[in-house]
C-alpha positions in Angstrom: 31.4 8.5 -36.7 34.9 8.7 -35.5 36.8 11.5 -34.6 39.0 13.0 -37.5 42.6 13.3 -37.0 44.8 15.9 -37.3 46.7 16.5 -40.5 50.9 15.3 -40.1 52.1 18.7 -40.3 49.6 20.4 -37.6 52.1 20.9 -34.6 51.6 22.6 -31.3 51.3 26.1 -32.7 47.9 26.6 -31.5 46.2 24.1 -33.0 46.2 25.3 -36.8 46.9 23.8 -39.8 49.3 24.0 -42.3 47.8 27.2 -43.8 47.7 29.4 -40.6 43.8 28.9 -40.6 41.2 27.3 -38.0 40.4 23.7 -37.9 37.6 23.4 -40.8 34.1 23.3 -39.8 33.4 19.6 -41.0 35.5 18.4 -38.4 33.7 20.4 -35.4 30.6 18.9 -36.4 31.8 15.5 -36.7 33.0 15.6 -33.3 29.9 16.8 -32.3 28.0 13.8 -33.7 30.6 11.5 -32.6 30.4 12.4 -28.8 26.7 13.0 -28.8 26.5 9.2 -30.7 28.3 8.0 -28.0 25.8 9.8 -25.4 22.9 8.2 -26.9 24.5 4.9 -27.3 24.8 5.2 -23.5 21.3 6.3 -22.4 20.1 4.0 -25.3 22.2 0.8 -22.7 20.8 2.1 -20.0 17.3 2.4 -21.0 17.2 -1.3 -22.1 18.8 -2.3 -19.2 16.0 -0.5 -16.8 13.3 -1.8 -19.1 14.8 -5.5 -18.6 15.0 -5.3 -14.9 11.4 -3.8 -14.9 10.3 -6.9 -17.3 12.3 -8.6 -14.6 10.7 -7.6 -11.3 7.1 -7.8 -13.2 7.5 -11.4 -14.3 8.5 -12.1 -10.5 5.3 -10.7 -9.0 3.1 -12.4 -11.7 4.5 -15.7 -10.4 3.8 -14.4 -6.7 0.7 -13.8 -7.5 0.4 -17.3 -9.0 1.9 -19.0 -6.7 -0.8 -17.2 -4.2 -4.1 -17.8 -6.2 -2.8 -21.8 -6.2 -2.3 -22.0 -2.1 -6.1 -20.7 -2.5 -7.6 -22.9 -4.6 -5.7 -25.7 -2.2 -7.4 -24.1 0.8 -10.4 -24.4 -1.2 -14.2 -24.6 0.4 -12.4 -25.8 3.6 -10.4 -22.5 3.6 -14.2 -20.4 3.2 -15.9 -22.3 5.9 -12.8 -21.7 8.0 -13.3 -17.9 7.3 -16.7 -18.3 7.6 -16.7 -19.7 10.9 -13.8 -17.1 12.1 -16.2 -14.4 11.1 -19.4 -15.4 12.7 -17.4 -15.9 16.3 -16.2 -11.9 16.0 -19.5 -11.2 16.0 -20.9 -11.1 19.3 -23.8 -12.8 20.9 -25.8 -15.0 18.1 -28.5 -14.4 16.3 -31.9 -15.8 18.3 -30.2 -15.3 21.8 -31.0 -13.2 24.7 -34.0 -10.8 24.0 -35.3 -13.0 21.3 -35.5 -15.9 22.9 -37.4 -14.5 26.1 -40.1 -12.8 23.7 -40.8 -15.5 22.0 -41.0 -17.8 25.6 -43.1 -15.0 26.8 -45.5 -15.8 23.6 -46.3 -11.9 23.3 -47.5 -10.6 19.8 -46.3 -7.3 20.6 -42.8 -7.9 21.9 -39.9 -5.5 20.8 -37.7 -6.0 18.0 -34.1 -7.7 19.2 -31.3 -5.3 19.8 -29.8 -7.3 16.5 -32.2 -6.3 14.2 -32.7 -2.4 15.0 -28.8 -2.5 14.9 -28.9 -0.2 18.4 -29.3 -1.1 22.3 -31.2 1.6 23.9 -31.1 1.7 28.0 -34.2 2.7 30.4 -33.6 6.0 32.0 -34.0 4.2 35.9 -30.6 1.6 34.3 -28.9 5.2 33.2 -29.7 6.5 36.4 -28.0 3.7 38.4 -25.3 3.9 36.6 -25.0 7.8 36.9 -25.0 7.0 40.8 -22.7 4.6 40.9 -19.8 6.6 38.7 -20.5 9.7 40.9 -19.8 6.9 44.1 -16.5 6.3 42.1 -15.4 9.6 41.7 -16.4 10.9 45.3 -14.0 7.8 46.5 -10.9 9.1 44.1 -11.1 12.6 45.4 -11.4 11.0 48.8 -8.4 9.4 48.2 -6.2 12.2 46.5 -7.1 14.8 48.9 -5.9 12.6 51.9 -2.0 13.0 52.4 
């Protein structure tokens, strides 16, 4: 709705009409809807226009995504046994070596489990004593060293 003008004769004398009385009601209210129509129209452009660039960045991402999953496939069982391979040299000394491999030379029925398998190394107390000793060695020479001038 557009804004009503004034009637010819209204002047600068306060803004009333004619009669001496107060601009009519119907033509509050139509200003009213005409500025809050133009409000809406505005939020209503914006809105759209968000919604558009959120279409926007979506579709992008779905063709990243895409565009990733097809690099993959490429890769392919060459890519896995690459991983594969990657993964097994992280982790540590390989199955069937070290204490496994000396039980089984020493033929004993009653060997120990590997370290591997119980998932914890455990140390004899005489190994945790050297060691002990030997730190204690270390520190004696530091404060040797920083009490000396």
């Amino acid at each position: 709705m557009a804004k009503t003008s004034k009637p010819a004769g209204a002047g600068a004398g306060g803004g009333n009409d004619e009669a001496g009385s107060a601009a009519p009601p119907n033509d509050v209210l139509g200003d009213f809807a005409a500025d809050l129509g133009k409000f809406l129209g505005g939020v209503q452009t914006r809105a759209s226009s968000w919604l558009q660039q959120r279409k926007d960045i979506a579709d992008q991402l779905t063709q990243i995504r895409d565009t990733a999953n097809q690099y993959l496939q490429q890769l392919g069982a060459e890519g896995s046994h690459l991983v594969e391979r990657f993964e097994k040299a992280r982790r540590g000394r390989p199955p069937g070596s070290g204490a496994a491999k000396s039980a089984a030379a020493a033929g004993s029925a009653e060997a120990p489990a590997p370290a591997a398998a119980t998932g914890k190394r455990t140390m004899s107390a005489e190994a945790r004593e050297r060691i002990a000793e030997a730190q204690r060695k270390r520190w004696a020479k530091l404060r040797r060293k920083s009490s000396k001038p």
